[in-house]
C-alpha positions as CSV (number, residue, x, y, z in Angstrom):
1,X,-50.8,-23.9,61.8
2,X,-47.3,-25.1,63.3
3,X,-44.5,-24.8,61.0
4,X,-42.6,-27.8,59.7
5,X,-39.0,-26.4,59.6
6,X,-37.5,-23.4,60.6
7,X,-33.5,-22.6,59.6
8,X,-32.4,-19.9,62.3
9,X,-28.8,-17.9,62.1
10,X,-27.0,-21.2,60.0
11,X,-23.3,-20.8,59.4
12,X,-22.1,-23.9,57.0
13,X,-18.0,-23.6,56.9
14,X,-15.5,-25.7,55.2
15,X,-12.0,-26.5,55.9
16,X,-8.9,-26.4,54.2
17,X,-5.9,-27.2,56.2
18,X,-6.4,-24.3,58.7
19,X,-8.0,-22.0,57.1
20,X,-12.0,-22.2,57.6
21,X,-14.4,-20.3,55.2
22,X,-17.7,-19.4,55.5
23,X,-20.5,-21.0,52.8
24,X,-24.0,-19.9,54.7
25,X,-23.7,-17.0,56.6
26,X,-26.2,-16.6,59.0
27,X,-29.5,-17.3,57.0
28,X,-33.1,-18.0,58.5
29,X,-36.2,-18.8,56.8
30,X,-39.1,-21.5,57.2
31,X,-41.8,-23.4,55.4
32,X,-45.3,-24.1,56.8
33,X,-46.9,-27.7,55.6
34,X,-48.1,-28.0,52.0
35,X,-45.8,-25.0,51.1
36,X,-43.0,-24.6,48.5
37,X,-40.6,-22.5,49.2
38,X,-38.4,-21.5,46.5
39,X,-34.8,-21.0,46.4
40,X,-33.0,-19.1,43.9
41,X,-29.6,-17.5,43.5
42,X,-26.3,-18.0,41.2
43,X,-24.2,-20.9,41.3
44,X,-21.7,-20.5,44.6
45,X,-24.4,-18.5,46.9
46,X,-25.1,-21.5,49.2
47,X,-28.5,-23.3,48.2
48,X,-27.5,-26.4,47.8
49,X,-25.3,-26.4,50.4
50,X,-28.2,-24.9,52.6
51,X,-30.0,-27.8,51.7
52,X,-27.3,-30.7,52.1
53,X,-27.0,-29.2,55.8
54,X,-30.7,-29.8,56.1
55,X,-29.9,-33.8,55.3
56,X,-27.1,-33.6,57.2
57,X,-24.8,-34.6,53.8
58,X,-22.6,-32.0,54.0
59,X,-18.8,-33.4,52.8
60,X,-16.2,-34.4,54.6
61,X,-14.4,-30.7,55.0
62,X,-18.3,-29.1,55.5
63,X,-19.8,-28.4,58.8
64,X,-22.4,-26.3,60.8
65,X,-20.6,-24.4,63.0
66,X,-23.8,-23.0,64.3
67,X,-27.7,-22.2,64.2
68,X,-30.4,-24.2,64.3
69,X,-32.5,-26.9,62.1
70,X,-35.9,-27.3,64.0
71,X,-38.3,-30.1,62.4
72,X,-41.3,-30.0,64.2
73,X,-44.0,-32.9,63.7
74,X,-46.5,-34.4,66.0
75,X,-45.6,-31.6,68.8
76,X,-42.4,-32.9,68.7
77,X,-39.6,-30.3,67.7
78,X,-35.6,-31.3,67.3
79,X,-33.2,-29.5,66.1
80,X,-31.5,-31.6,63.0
81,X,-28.5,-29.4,63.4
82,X,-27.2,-31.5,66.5
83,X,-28.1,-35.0,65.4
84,X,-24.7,-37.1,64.5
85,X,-25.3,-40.0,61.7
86,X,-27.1,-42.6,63.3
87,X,-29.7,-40.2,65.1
88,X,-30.3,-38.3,61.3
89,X,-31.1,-41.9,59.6
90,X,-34.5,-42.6,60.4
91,X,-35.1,-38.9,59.1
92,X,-33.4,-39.0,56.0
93,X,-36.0,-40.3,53.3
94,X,-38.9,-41.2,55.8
95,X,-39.8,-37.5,56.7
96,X,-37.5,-35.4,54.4
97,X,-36.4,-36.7,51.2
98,X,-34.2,-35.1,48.4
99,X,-34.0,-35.3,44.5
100,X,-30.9,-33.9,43.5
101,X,-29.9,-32.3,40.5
102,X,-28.4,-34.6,38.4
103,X,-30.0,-37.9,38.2
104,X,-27.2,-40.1,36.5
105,X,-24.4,-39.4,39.1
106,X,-27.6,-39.8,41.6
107,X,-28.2,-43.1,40.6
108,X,-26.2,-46.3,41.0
109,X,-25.0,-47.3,37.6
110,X,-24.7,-51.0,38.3
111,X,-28.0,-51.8,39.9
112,X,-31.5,-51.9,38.7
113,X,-33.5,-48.8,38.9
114,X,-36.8,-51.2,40.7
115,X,-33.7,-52.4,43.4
116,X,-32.9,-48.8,43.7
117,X,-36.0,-47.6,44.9
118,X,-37.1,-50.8,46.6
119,X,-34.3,-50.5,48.7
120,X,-35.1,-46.9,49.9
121,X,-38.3,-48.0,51.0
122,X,-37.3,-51.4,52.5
123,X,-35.0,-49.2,55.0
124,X,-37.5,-47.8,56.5
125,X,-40.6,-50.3,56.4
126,X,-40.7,-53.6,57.7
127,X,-42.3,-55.2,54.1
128,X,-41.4,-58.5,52.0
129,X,-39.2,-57.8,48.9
130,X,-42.7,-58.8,46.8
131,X,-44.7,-56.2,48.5
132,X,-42.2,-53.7,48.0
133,X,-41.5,-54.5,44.4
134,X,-45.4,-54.1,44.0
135,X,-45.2,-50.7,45.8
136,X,-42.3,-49.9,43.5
137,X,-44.3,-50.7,40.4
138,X,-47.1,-48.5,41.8
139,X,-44.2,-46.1,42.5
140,X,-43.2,-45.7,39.0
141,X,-46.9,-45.5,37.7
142,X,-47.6,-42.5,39.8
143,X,-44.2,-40.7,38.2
144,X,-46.2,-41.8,34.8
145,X,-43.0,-43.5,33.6
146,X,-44.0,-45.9,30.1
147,X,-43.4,-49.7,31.1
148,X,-43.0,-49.6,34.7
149,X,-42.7,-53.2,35.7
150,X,-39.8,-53.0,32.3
151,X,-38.4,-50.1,33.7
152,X,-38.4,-52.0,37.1
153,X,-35.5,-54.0,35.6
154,X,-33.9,-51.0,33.5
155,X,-30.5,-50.0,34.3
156,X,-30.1,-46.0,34.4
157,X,-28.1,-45.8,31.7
158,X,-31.0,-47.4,29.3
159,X,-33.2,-44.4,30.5
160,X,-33.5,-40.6,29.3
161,X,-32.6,-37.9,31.5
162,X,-36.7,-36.9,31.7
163,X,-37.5,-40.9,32.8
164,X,-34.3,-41.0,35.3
165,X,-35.8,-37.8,37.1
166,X,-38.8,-39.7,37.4
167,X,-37.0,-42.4,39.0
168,X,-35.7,-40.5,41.0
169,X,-38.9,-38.4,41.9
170,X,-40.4,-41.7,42.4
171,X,-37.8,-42.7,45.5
172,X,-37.8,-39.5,46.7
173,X,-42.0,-39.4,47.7
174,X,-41.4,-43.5,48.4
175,X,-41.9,-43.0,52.0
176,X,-44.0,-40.1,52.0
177,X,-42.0,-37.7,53.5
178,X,-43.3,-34.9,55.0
179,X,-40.6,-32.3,53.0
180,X,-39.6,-32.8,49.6
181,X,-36.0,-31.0,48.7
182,X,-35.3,-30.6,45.1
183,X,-32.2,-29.0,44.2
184,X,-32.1,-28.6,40.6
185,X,-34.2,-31.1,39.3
186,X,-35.3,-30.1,36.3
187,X,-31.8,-27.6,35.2
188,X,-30.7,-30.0,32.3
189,X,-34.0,-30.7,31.0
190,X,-35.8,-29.6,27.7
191,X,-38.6,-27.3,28.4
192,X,-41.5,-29.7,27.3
193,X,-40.4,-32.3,30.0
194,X,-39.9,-30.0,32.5
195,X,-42.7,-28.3,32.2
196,X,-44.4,-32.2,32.7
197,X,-42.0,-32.8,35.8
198,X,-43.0,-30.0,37.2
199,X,-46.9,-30.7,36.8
200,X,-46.0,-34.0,38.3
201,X,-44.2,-32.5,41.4
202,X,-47.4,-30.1,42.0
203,X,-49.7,-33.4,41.8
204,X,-47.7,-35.2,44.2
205,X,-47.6,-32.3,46.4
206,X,-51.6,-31.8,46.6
207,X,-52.4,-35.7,46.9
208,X,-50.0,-35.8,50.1
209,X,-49.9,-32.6,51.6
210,X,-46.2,-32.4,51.3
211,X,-44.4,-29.3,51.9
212,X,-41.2,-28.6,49.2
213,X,-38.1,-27.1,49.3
214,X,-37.4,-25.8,45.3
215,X,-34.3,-24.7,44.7
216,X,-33.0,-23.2,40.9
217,X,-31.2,-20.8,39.7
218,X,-34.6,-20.4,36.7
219,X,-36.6,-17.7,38.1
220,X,-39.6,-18.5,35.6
221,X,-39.6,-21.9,37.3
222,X,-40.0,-20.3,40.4
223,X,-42.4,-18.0,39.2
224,X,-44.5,-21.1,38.2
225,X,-44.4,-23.4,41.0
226,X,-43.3,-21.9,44.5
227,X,-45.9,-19.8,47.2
228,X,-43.1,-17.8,48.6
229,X,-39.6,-17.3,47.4
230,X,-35.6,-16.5,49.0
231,X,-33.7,-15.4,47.1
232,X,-29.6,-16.2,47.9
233,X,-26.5,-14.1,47.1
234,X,-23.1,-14.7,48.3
235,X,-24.2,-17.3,51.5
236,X,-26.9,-14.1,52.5
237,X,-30.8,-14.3,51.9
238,X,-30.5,-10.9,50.2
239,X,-35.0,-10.8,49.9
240,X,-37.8,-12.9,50.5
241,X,-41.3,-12.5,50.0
242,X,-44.6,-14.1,48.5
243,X,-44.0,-14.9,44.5
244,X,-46.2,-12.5,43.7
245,X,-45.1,-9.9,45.5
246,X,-41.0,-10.3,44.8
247,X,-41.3,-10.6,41.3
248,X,-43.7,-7.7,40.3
249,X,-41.7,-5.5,42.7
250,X,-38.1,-6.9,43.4
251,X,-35.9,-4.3,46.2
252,X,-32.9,-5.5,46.3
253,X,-30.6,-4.9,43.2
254,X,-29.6,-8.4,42.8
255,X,-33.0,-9.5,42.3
256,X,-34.0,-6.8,40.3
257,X,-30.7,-8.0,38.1
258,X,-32.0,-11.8,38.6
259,X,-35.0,-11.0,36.9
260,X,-34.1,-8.8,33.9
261,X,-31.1,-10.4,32.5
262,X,-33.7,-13.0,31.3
263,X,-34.0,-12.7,28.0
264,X,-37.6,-10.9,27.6
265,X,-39.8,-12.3,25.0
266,X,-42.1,-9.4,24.7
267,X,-39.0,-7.3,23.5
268,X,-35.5,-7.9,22.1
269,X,-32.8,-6.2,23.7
270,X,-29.4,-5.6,21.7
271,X,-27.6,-6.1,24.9
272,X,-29.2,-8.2,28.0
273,X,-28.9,-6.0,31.2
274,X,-26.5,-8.6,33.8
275,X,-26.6,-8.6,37.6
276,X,-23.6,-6.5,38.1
277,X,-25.6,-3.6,35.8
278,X,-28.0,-3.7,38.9
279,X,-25.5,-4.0,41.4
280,X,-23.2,-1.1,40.1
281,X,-26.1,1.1,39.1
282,X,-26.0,0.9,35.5
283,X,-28.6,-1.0,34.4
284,X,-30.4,2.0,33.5
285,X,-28.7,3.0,29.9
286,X,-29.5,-1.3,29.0
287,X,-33.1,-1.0,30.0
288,X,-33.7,2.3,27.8
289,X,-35.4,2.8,24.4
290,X,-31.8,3.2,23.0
291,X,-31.1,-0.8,23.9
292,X,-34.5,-2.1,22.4
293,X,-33.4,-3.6,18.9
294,X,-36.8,-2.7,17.3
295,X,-38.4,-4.4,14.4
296,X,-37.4,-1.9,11.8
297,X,-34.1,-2.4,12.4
298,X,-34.7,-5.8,12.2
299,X,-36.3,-5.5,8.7
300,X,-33.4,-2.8,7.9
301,X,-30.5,-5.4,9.0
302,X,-32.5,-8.5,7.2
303,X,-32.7,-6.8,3.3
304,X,-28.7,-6.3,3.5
305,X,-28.3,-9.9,5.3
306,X,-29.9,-11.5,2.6
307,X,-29.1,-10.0,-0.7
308,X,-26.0,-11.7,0.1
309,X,-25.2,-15.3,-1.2
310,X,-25.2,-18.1,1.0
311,X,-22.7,-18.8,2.9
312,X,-23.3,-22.2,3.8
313,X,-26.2,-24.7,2.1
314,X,-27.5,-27.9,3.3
315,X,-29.2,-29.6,0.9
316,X,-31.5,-32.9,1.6
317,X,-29.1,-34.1,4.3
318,X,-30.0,-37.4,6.1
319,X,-28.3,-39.5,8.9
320,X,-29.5,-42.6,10.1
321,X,-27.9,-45.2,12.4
322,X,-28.2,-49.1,11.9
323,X,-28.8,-51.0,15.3
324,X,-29.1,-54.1,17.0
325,X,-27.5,-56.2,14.4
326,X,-28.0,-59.8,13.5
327,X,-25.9,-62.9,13.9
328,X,-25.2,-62.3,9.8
329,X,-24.7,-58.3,9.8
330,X,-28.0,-57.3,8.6
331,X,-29.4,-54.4,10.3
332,X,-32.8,-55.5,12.3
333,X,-33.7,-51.7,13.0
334,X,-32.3,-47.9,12.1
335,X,-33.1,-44.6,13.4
336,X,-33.4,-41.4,11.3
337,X,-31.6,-38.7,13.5
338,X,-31.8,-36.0,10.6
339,X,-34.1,-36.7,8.0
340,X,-33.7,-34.9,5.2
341,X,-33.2,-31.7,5.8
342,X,-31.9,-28.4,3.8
343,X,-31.3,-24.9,4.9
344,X,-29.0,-22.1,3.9
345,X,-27.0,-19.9,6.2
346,X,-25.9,-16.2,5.0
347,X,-22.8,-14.5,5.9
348,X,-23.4,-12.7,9.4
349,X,-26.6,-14.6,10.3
350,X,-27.2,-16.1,13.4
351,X,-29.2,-19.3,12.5
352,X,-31.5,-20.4,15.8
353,X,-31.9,-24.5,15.9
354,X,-34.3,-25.6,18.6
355,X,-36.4,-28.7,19.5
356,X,-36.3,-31.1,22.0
357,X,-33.5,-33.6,23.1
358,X,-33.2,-36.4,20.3
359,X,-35.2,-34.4,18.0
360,X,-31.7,-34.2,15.7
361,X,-30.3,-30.7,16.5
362,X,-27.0,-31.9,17.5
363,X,-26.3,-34.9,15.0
364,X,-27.3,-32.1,11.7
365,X,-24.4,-29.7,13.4
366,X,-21.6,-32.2,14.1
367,X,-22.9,-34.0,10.3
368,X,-22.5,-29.9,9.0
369,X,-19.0,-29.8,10.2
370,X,-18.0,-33.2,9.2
371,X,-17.9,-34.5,12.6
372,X,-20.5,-37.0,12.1
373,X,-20.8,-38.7,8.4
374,X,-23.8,-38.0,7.0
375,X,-25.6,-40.5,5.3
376,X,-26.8,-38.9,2.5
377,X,-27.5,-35.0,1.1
378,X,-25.0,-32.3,0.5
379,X,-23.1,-29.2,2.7
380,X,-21.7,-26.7,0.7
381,X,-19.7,-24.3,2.1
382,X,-18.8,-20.6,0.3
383,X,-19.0,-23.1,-2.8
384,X,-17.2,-26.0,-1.9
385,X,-19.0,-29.5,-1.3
386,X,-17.8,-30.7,2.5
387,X,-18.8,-34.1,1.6
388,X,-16.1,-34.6,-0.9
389,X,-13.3,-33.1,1.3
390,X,-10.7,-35.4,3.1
391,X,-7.5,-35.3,4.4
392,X,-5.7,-32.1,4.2
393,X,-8.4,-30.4,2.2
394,X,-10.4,-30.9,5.1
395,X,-8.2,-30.5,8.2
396,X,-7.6,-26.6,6.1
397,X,-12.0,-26.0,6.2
398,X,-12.4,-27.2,9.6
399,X,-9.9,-23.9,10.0
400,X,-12.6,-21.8,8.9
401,X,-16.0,-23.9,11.0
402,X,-15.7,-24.2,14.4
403,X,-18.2,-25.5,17.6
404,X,-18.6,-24.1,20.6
405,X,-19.7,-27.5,23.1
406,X,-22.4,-27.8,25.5
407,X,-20.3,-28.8,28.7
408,X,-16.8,-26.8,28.6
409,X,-15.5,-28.9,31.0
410,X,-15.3,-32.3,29.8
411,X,-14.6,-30.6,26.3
412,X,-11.2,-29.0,27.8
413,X,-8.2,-31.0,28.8
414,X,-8.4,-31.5,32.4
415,X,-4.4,-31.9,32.6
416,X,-3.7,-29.2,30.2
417,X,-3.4,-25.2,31.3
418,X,-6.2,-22.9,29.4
419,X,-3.5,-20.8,27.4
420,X,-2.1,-24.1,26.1
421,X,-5.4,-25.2,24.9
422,X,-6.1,-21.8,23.1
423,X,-2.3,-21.8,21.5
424,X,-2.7,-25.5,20.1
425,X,-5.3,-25.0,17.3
426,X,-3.0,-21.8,16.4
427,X,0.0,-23.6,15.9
428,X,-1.5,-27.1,14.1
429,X,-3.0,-24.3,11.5
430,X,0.0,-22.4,11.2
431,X,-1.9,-19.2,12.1
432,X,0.9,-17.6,13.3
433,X,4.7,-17.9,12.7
434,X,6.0,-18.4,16.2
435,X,4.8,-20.1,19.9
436,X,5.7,-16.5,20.8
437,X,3.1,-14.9,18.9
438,X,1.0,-17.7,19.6
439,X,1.1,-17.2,23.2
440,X,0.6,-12.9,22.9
441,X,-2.5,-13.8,21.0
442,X,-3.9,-16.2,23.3
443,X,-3.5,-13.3,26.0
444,X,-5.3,-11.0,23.2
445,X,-8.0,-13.7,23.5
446,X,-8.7,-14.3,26.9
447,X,-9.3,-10.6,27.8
448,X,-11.4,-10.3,24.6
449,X,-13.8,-13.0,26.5
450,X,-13.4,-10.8,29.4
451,X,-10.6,-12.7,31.8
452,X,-7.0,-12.1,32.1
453,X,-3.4,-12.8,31.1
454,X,-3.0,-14.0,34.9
455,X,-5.4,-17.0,33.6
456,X,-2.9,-18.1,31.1
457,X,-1.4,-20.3,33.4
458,X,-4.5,-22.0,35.1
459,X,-6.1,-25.3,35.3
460,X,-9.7,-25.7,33.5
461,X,-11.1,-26.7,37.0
462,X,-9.9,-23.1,38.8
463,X,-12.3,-21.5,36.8
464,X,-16.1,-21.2,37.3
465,X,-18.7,-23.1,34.6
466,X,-19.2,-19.2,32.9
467,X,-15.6,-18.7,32.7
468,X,-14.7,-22.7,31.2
469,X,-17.6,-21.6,28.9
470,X,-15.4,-18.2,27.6
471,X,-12.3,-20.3,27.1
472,X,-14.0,-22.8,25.3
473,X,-15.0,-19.7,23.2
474,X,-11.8,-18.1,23.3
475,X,-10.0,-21.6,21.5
476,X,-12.6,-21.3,19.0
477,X,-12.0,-18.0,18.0
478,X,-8.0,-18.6,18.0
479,X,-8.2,-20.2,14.1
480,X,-9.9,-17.1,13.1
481,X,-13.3,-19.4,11.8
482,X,-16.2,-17.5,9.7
483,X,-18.5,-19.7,11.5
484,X,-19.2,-21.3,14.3
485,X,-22.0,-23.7,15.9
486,X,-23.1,-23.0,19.2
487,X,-24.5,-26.5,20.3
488,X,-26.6,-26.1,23.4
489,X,-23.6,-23.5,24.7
490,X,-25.3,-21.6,27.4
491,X,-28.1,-24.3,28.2
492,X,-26.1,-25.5,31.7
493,X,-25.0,-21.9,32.9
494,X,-27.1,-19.2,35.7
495,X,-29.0,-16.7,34.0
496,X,-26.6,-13.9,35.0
497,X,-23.9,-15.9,33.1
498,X,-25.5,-16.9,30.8
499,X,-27.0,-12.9,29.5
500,X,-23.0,-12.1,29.8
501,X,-22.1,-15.1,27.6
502,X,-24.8,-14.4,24.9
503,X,-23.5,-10.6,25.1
504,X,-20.4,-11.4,24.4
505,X,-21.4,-13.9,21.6
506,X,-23.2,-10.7,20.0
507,X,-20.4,-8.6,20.4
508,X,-17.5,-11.1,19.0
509,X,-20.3,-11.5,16.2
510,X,-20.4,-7.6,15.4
511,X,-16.3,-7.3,15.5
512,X,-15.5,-10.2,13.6
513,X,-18.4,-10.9,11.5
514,X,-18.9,-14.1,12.6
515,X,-21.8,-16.4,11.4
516,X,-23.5,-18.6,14.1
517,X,-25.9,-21.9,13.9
518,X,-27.2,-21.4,17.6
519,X,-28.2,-24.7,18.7
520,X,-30.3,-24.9,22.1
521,X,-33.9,-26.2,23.5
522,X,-34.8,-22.7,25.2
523,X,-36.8,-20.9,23.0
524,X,-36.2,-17.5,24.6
525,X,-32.4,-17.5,24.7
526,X,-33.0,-18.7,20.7
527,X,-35.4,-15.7,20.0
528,X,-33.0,-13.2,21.4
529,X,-29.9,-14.5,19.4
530,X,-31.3,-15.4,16.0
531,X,-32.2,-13.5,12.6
532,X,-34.2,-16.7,11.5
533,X,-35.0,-20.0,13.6
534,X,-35.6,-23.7,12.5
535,X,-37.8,-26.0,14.7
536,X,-37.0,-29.3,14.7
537,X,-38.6,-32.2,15.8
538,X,-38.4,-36.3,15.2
539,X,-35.3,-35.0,12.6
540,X,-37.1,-32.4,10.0
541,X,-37.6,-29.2,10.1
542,X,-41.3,-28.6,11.5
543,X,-41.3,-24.8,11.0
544,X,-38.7,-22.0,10.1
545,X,-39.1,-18.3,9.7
546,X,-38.5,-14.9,12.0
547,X,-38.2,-15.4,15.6
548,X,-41.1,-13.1,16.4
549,X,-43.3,-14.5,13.8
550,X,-43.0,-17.6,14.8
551,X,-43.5,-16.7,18.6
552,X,-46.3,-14.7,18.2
553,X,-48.3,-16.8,15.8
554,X,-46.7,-20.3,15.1
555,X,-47.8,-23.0,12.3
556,X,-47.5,-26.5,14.3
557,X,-49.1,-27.7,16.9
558,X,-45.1,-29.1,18.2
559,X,-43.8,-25.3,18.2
560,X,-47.0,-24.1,20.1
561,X,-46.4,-27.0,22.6
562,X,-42.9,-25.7,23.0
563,X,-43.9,-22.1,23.6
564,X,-46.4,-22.9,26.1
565,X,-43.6,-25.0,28.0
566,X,-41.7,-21.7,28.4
567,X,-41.5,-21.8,32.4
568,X,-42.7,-18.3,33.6
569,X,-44.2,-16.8,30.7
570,X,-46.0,-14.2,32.4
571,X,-43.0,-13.0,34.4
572,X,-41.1,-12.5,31.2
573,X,-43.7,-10.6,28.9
574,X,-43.5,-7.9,32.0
């Protein structure tokens, strides 16, 4: 069988004035037809940039400086690596096509999604505009999007992030290619609909004997989907290997770290092992007896957690939005985000709230802290009813409650330095008497998130998406709150960064005494976190109970459908 693409000894650089650094440095690997390969490694080691040189859509400061990008088809070879723009055209979306990782900046916001794709296809086939709107259609039937001649006319904005990765799954295989590269394409999704986006790539796949490039940093999607796997550190295949083979018995110690700092669901860890563990030889003393949080002390830590009274109660709390009104104000249809719902939290517990997007998760955290008006129902907090604070009274409680966002970046100042943001909630509460002080317990801050007092002075976007995500922590904890929500806070990071940042959302929990809501769609980064979890779905609470309990034997057919959707399951009962 000829191989379809081989990568031999590519260097990608980029430029900055003069000074030229290397991105890829000096990989090879290839992919036979009807193969996936798989892709995985950290944010920063080079795949998607790996995969951009493939397209030849490197930016304007990127280039190969050398190695070679051999396509062969038809006993024809040529080496992609040399072709300048209007010899890579005909290529590009005829015989290797990409889906990239996030579909709304993917997407033009101003045209149609139907145009969209119609256009894709009418570049490269001599059709009428009916014939490709029909092919379009067909297109978006295959993808199994609802309404397709509706969605035809949709604009992306009036689509969900599951249906928009359709659309743009449905462009990608318009021409047929003979490669599919999909960079990320299923990172921000909720486990249910990726777990169908997947299916539907491995459908396309057999019906067309396309070969696919799969590149994540989610080693249980790789575990599910790819025949052979690379594995990327630093701009360096560090291993490679069948599936199989690499994940039952990883080599290298940055695989070996890749794999374990997932959070295990046959076992709960008190601390998840990270990469550098592996790296620096210590992951030995985290993967012990000693580490394994057991379930007597569990059941030891639970009858002291809950003689306590609560610290926080929700009681029958509802929030529904009017739409679409009429020419005379009346509302022609609502939508119950949260629908009547009541819980308690005790001092010291981590709460676990998952379910999938829209289900409600966010809307009954931001309506806790106020942020959102409820519509009806009551939050009491150490006594006090929220819903009759205002003003002062309430600017004084939002002291004590504090959320931690899902995307640190847009939720930080992009003109303002990180030790700025920190000191302002400290000096608008009057925490502390000076700016001095202010500013020598910002520095306290940041190095208890694990940075420095060098970062004081630096812009949110100098800093990596795991270390915007400790800032964003750090100004949290700078009001000196007794509880915080943790909406969907580690959903968007690696793995590796993402074990640190639950690590150190454990440990700030055990020094202060914090209590947590932990708000997220991954069920295994919610059973390692929480003391009890609350699954919600279409706004109520469908089930709610121990972690475990609920894993290893749940009530509803919604939170069985959610477990099964866990991507590599097997991998992570090992």
């Amino acid at each position: 069988m000829q191989t379809l693409l081989e990568v031999k000894n590519l260097i990608v650089s980029f430029s900055a004035g003069k000074q030229v650094t290397d991105v890829v440095k000096g990989i090879s690997f290839f992919i036979q037809p009807g193969e996936t390969l798989g892709i995985v490694g950290e944010s920063g080691s080079g795949k998607s940039v790996t995969s951009l040189s493939i397209m030849k859509l490197l930016s304007g400061n990127g280039f190969i400086r050398s190695g070679e990008i051999l396509f062969h088809k038809n006993n024809q070879t040529v080496n992609l690596a040399e072709l300048n723009e209007k010899q890579i055209r005909p290529y590009r979306g005829k015989e290797i096509a990409m889906i990239f990782q996030e579909p709304m900046t993917s997407l033009n916001p101003v045209l149609t999604c139907g145009f969209q794709v119609q256009e894709a296809i009418q570049v490269h086939y001599n059709i009428s505009k009916k014939e490709a709107r029909e092919h379009v259609i067909q297109l978006f039937e295959k993808v199994k999007l609802p309404r397709p001649a509706d969605i035809y006319h949709s604009y992306p904005h009036q689509l969900s992030g599951g249906q928009k990765q359709r659309v743009m799954i449905a462009m990608a295989i318009s021409c047929k290619p003979s490669l599919l590269i999909a960079d990320e394409p299923t990172t921000a999704l909720d486990v249910t609909v990726q777990q169908k986006i997947l299916e539907l790539l491995h459908d396309i796949q057999q019906e067309h004997g396309m070969s696919m490039i799969f590149i994540t940093h989610d080693l249980g999607v790789t575990y599910e989907i790819a025949h052979r796997v690379a594995v990327m550190h630093q701009g360096k295949i560090v291993e490679s290997g069948k599936t199989s083979d690499l994940f039952n018995h990883p080599q290298h110690p940055y695989t070996q770290g890749l794999i374990a700092c997932r959070p295990p669901l046959n076992k709960r860890f008190y601390l998840l092992p990270t990469v550098q563990n592996f790296l620096d030889g210590s992951a030995n003393v985290l993967l012990s007896e000693n580490n394994i949080y057991t379930a007597e002390h569990r059941k030891e830590h639970h009858k002291t957690l809950y003689s306590q009274e609560p610290l926080l109660q929700v009681k029958n709390l509802t929030k529904v939005y009017g739409i679409e009104k009429s020419w005379f104000g009346r509302k022609k249809q609502t939508i119950v985000a949260v629908d009547n719902v009541s819980l308690d939290v005790y001092p010291g517990e981590t709460v676990g709230l998952v379910g999938e997007s829209g289900c409600g998760k966010t809307t009954l955290g931001r309506c806790i802290l106020r942020l959102i008006e409820p519509t009806k129902g009551e939050i009491i907090y150490r006594g006090k009813l929220l819903n009759q604070l205002q003003g002062e009274a309430l600017r004084k409680m939002r002291k004590h409650m504090q959320i931690i966002f899902q995307d640190p970046y847009s939720s930080l100042n992009p003109r303002m330095k990180i030790g700025e943001a920190i000191m302002e909630p400290m000096w608008v509460h009057r925490i502390w008497p000076n700016k001095k002080t202010c500013k020598e317990k910002t520095i306290e801050l940041l190095e208890k998130v694990g940075l420095t007092a060098d970062h004081f002075h630096r812009m949110p976007h100098e800093f990596s998406g795991g270390q915007r995500q400790r800032i964003v922590i750090a100004r949290a904890l700078s009001v000196q709150p007794e509880f915080i929500i943790c909406d969907e806070s580690v959903s968007a990071l690696d793995v590796s960064i993402q074990a640190q940042v639950l690590n150190l959302l454990n440990e700030l929990k055990k020094d202060f005494g914090f209590t947590y809501i932990f708000i997220s769609h991954d069920l295994s980064v919610v059973k390692f976190m929480s003391d009890r979890i609350f699954v919600m779905n279409q706004g109520k609470i469908e089930e709610s109970g121990d972690p475990d309990a609920i894993y290893e034997n749940p009530k509803s057919e919604f939170t069985l459908r959610l477990i099964e959707a866990i991507p590599g399951k097997k991998l992570s009962a090992q």
